[in-house]
N, C-alpha and C positions, 0 to 999 in steps of 0.2 A: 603515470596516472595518479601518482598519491601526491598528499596536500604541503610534504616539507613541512616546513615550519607554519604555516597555516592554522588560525586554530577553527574557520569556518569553509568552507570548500562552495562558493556562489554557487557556482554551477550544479552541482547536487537542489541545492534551495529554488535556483530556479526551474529546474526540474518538476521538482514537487510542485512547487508554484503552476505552472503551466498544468501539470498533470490532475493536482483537485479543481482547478477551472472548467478541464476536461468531463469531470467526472460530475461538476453541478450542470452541465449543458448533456450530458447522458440522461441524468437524471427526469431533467421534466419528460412529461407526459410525447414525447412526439410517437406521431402513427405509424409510421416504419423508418425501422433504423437499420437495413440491409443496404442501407445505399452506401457506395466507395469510401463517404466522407466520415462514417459513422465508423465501419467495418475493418476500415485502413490508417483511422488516423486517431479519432474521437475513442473508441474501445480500448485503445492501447493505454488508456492511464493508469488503468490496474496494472496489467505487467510489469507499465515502467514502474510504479511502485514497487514492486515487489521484488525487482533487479536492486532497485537505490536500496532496499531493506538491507536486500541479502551484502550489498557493498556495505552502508554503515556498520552495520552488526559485526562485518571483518574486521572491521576500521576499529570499532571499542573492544572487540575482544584481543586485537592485539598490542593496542596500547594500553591497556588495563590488565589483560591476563596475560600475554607474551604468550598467546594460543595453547595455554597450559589449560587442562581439559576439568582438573581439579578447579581451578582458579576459575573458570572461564563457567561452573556451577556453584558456586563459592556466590554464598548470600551479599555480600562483598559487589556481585556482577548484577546478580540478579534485581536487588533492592532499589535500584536508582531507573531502572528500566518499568519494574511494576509500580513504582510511582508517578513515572510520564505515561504509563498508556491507563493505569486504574484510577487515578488518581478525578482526570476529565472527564472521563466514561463515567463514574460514579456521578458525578455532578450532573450529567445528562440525565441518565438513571431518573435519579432525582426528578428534574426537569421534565423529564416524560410521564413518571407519576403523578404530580402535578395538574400536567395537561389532561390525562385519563380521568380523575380526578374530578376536575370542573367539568368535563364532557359527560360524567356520571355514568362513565365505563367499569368494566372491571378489570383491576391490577396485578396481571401475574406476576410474582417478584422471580418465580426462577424464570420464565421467558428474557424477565428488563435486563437483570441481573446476571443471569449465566450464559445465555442464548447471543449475547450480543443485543438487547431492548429493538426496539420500531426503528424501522424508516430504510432507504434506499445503502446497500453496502453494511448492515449491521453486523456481517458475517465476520467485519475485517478485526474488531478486537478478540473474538475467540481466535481469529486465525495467528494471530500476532501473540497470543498467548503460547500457544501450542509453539509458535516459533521461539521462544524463550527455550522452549525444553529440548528442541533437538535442534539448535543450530549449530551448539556446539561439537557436534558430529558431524555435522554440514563441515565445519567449518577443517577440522582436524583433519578430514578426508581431500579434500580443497589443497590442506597445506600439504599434504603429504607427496600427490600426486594428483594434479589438475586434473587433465584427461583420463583417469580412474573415477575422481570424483565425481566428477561430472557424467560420466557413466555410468555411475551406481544411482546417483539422483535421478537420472533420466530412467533406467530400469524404474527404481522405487515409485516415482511419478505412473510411469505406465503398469506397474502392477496394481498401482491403487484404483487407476479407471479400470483396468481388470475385476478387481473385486466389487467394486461397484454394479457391474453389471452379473457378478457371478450371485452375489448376496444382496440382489436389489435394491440397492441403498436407496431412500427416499431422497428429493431434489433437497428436501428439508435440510437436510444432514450431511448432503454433499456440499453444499454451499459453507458450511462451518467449518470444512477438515482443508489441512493445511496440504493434504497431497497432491493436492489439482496445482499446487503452486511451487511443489520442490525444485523442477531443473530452472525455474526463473531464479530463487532464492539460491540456487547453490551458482548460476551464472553472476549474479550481482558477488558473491563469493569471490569467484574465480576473478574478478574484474578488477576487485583491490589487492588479490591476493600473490598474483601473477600478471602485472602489467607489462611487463619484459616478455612474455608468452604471445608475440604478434600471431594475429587471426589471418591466413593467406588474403588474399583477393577469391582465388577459386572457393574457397568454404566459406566464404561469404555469400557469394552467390548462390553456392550450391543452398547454404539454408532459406537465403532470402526466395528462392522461387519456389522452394518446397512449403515453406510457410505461403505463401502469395497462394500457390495451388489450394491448398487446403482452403484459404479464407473464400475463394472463387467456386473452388466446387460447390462448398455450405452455403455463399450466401450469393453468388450469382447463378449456381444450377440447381438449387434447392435439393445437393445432396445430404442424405439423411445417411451419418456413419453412424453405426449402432455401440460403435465407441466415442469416445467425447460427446455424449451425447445431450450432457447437459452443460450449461455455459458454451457454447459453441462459442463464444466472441474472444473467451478468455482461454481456451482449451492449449493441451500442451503444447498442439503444432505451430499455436501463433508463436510459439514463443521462439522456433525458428526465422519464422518472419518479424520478430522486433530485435531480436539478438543484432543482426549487422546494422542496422539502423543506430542502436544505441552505441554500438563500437564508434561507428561514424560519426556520434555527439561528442564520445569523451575523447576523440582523436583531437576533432579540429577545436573544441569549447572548452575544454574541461577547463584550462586557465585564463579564460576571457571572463573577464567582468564588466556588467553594464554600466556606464557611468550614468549619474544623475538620479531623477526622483525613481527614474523607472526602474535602474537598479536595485535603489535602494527599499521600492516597493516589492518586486518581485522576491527579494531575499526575503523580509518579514512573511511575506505570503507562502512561502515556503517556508520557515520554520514555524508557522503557524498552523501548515497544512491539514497534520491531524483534528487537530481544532476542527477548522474548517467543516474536518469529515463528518464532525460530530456534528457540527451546528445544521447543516442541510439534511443529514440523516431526520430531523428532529420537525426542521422546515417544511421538506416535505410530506414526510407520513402525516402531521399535522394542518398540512394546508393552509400552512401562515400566510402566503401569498393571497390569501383571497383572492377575489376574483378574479385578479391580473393573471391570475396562474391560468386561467382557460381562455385565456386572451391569444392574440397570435405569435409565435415564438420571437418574431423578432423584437416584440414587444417586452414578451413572461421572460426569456431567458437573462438578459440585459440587466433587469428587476430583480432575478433570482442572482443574478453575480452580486448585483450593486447591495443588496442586502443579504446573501448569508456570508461574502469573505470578510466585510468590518465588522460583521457579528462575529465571527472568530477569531477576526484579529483582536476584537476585546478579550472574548474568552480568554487567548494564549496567554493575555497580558496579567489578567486578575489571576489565572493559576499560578503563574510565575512569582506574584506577588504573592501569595496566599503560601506558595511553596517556599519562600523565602524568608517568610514568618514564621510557618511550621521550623525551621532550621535558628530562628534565632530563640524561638524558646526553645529549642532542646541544648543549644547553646546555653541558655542563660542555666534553666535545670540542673545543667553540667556544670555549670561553675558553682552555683548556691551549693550543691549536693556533695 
């Protein structure tokens, strides 16, 4: 499953790609989303992000730090990672105050600022923060001993919905904490980390119907567990139900590439994706779609693609370009100096 001499891996990209497509057709307004198509296939692009994280995050800490634990916290790792996720988020930041601004709102700065700012998914840079600080413990645990690992992540995971319900955590605040998402992050882990580790066919199955149960109980019998109690679409048992599914991507995909424009479209759209997250987070809480937006989905949704993904694929482009500048003056600095 790893990329050889590779220096971009498609399939990852078009992952992501497919998965914030996903995540802008979640997004609008529809009136129930219990139905198969939503609960079974459309919900899932969180997790699969948070699988593809827990994989890259293996991927650069072992090309970079050689899973050295020191190195792998070493300003060195961390520097180039808080500049692709702060760097866009600020500039949104930005962008939101702005729009509050001309609406003649008022501006919280630690809400925009610390909280993750407005709009659908703003959860995901605090989450991605906090992943910074303990992956490399994910990841050590991983290298050491998979099936350990991954059992200490899955405990960790369930003791956190534990505490949640022992010390009432508010919905607010659960949405920000990165533990509703450890055994996905530490399975994207185990996926680059041990790809020689073949998954049976029987534990395949065995997860995929225990996850499948759980999504049917919630959302075809309208049972209420008083555990997972919040996020039910994203909660830990799905993560049983999308684990063989994703094995099954990187089995038969993982080395196919698409030829042509569609290729080469779905690759920038995935490495655009965060982008992306940012530009619709932004779209929608502000209701840039005008009125098309309370139009009927097959209409809004369409409109909502066809304008927030080229609006992030600009984005991606002027950070990269902006970022690239930032490096030649400190280049040039470095040489005058």
């Amino acid at each position: 499953m790893q990329e050889g001499k590779k220096q971009r891996i498609e399939f990852l990209d078009y992952l992501k790609a497919v998965c914030v497509i996903m995540v802008i057709i979640t997004h609008y307004g529809w009136e129930d989303k219990t139905s198969p198509f939503f609960t079974m296939l459309i919900n899932m692009a969180v997790p699969v992000f948070m699988i593809v994280s827990g994989y890259n995050f293996a991927m650069s800490n072992r090309k970079k730090a050689d899973g050295n634990l020191e190195k792998m916290y070493g300003w060195n790792m961390m520097k180039p990672k808080l500049i692709r996720f702060l760097l866009p988020f600020f500039a949104i930041c930005l962008l939101e105050i702005l729009l509050l601004a001309a609406q003649d709102k008022n501006i919280p700065l630690f809400r925009i600022f610390v909280l993750g700012a407005y709009g659908p998914g703003s959860y995901y840079v605090p989450i991605m923060l906090q992943l910074l600080v303990i992956f490399p413990l994910i990841y050590v645990m991983i290298a050491y001993n998979a099936k350990l690992g991954l059992a200490v992540a899955a405990l960790a995971n369930l003791a956190f919905e534990v505490c949640v319900i022992v010390f009432d955590m508010d919905k607010y605040y659960y949405r920000l904490s990165i533990g509703r998402y450890l055994l996905l992050i530490a399975f994207g882990c185990y996926l680059y980390l041990h790809p020689e580790q073949r998954v049976k066919p029987y534990q395949m199955w065995m997860m995929f119907l225990a996850g499948l149960a759980y999504l049917i109980a919630v959302f075809g019998f309208d049972k209420d567990f008083e555990l997972f109690g919040y996020w039910k679409t994203t909660a830990m048992p799905v993560a049983f139900y999308i684990f063989p599914i994703v094995i099954l991507l990187f089995r038969k995909f993982y080395h196919c590439t698409i030829p042509g424009f569609a290729g080469r479209l779905l690759t920038q759209i995935g490495k655009a994706s965060y982008h992306i997250f940012l530009i619709q987070m932004v779209y929608y809480h502000f209701e840039l779609g005008g009125a098309i937006m309370q139009t009927a989905w097959y209409i809004a949704v369409p409109f909502n693609i066809l304008v927030t993904v080229p609006l992030g694929l600009g984005f991606y482009e002027l950070d990269n370009r902006f970022v690239k500048k930032l490096r030649e003056v400190k280049h040039y600095i470095r040489a005058v100096v």
